[in-house]
KOLMIBA-754748 format. One record per residue: residue number from 1; x, y negated, z negated of N, C-alpha, C in turn. Coordinates in Angstrom, 3 decimals. Atoms other than C-alpha are relative to their C-alpha. Layout:
REM KOLMIBA-754748
SITE   nr      n_xx      n_yy      n_zz     ca_xx     ca_yy     ca_zz      c_xx      c_yy      c_zz
SITE  NUM         X         Y         Z         X         Y         Z         X         Y         Z
...
//
This chain:
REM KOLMIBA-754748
SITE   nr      n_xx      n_yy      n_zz     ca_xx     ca_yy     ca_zz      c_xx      c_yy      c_zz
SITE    1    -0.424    -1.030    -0.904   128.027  -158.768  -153.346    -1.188     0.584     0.758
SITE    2     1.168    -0.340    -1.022   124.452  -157.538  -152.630    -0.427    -0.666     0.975
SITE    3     0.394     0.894    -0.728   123.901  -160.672  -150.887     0.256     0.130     1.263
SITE    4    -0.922     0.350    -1.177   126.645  -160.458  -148.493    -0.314     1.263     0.826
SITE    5     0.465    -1.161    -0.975   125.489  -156.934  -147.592    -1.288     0.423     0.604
SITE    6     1.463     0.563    -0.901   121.933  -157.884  -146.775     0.192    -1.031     1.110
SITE    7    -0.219     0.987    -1.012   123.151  -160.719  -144.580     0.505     0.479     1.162
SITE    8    -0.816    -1.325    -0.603   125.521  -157.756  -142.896    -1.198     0.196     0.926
SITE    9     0.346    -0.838    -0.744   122.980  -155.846  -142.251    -1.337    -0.608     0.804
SITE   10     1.001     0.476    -0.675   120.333  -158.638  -141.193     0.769    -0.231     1.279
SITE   11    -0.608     0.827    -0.545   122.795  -160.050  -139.013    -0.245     1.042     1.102
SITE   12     0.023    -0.852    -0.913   123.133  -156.444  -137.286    -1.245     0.649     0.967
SITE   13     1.621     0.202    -0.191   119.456  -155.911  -137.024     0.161    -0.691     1.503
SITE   14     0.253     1.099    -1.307   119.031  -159.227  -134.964     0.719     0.121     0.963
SITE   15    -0.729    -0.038    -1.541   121.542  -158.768  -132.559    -0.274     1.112     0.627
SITE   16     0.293    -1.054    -0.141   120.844  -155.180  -132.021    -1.028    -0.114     1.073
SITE   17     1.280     0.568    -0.806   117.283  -156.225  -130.711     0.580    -1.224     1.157
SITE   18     0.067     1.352    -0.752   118.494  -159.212  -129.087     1.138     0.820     1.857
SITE   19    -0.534    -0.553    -1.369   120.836  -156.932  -126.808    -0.675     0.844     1.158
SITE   20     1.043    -0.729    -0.423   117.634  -155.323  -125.173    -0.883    -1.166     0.514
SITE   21     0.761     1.665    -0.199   116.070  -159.116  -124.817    -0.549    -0.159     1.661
SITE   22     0.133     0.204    -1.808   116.407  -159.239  -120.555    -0.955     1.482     0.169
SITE   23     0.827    -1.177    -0.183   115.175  -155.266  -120.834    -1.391    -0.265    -0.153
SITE   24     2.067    -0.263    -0.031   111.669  -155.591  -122.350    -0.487    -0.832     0.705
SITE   25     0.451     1.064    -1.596   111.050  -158.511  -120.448     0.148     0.608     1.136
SITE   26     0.077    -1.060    -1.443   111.910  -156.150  -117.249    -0.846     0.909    -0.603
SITE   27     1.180    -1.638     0.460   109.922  -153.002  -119.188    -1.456    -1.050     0.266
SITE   28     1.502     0.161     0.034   106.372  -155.608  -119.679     0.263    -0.403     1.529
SITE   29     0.771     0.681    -0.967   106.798  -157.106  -116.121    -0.058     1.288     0.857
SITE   30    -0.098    -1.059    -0.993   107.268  -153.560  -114.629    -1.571     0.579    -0.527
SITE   31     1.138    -0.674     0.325   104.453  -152.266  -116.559    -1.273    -0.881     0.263
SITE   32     0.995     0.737    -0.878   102.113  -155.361  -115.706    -0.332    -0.008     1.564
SITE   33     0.280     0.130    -1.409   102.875  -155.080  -112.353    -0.729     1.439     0.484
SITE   34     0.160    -1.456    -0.644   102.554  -151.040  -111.740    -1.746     0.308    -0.680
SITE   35     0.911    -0.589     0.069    99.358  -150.805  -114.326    -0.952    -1.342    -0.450
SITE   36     0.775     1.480     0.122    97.981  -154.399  -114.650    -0.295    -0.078    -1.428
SITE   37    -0.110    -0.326     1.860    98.355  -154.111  -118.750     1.128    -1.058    -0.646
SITE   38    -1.153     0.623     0.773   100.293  -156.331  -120.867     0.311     1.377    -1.389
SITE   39    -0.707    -1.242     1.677   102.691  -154.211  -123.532     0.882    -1.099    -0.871
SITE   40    -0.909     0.606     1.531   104.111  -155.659  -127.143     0.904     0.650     0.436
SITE   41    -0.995     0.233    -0.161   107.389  -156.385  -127.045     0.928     1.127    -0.992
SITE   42    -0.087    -1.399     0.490   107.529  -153.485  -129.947    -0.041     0.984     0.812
SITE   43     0.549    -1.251    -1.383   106.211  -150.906  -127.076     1.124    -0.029     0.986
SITE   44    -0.272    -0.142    -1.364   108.199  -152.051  -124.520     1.621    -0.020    -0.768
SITE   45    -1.658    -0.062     0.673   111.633  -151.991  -126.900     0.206     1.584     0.204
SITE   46    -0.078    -0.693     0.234   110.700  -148.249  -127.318    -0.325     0.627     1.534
SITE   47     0.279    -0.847    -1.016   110.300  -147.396  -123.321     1.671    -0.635     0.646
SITE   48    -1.102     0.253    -0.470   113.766  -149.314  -122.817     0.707     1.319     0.730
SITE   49    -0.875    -1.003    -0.574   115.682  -146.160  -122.677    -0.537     0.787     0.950
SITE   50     0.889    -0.457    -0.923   112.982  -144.343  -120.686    -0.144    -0.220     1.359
SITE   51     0.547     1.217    -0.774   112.414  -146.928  -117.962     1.457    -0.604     0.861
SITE   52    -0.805     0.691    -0.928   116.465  -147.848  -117.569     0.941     1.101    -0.434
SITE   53    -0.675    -0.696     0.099   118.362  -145.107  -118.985     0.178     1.801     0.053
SITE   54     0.479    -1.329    -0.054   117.136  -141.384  -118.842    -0.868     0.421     1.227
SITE   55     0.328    -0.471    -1.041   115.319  -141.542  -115.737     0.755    -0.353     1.304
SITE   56    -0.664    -0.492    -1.353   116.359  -140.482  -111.919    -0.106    -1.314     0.317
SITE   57     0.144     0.731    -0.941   116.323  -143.860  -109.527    -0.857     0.292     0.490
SITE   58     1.261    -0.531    -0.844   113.191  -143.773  -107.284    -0.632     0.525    -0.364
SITE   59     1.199    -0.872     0.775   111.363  -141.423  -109.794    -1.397    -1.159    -0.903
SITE   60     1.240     0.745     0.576   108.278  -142.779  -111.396     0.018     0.791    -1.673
SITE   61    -0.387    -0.133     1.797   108.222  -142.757  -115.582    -1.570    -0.103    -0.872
SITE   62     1.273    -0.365     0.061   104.876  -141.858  -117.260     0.266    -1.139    -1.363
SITE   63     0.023     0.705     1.242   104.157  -145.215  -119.862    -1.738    -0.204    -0.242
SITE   64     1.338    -0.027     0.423   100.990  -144.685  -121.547    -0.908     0.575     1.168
SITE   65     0.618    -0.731    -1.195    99.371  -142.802  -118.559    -0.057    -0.638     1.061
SITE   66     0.126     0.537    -0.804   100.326  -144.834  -116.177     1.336    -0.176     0.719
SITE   67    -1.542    -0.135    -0.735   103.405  -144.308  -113.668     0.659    -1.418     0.374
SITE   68    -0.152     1.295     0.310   105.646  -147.024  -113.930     1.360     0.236     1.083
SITE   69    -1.447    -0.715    -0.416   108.911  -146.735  -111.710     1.310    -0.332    -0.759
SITE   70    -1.799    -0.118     0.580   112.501  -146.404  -112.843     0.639    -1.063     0.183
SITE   71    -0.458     1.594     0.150   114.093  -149.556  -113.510     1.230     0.136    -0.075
SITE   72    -1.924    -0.059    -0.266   117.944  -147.860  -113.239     0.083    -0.499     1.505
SITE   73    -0.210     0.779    -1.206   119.239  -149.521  -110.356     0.635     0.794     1.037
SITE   74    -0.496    -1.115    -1.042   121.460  -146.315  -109.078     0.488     0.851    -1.024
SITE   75    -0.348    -1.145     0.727   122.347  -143.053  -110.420     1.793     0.438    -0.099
SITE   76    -2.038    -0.057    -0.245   126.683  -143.766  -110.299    -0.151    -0.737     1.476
SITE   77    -0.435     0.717    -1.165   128.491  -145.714  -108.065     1.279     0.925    -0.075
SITE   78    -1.466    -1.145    -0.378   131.426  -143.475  -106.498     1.255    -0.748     0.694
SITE   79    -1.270     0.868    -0.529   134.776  -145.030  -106.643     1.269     0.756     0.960
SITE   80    -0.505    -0.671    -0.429   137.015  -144.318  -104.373    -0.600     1.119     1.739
SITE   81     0.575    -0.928    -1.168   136.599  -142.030  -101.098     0.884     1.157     0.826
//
């Protein structure tokens, strides 16, 4: 029974990370490009939300002292008119 609930919770783990996979790859090439730095794939898991979810569009996002821009694509799309 312990088995099956370590396998559970590896299973959840890996996918967890793996749904962020296209993100950090967008977080290091935004941050190579804006501060000429490579970032671990650890680092750049933990600016995900930063980088695509909590900041404005067009605003600039402070990663390690170095302004990186906002990687949300638009702040709502408005259905309807």
């Amino acid at each position: 029974m312990k088995k099956i609930g370590m396998l559970i919770s590896l299973t959840v783990a890996l996918a967890g990370s793996q749904a962020f996979a296209g993100k950090i790859e967008d977080v290091q090439a935004a941050v190579k490009k804006a501060c000429s730095k490579d970032m671990e794939q650890a680092d750049a898991l933990k600016k995900v939300k930063d980088l695509f979810l909590t900041c404005v569009p067009g605003s600039k996002v402070d990663v390690d002292g170095c302004a990186v821009p906002c990687l949300k694509e638009n702040s709502g799309a408005v259905v309807g008119g």
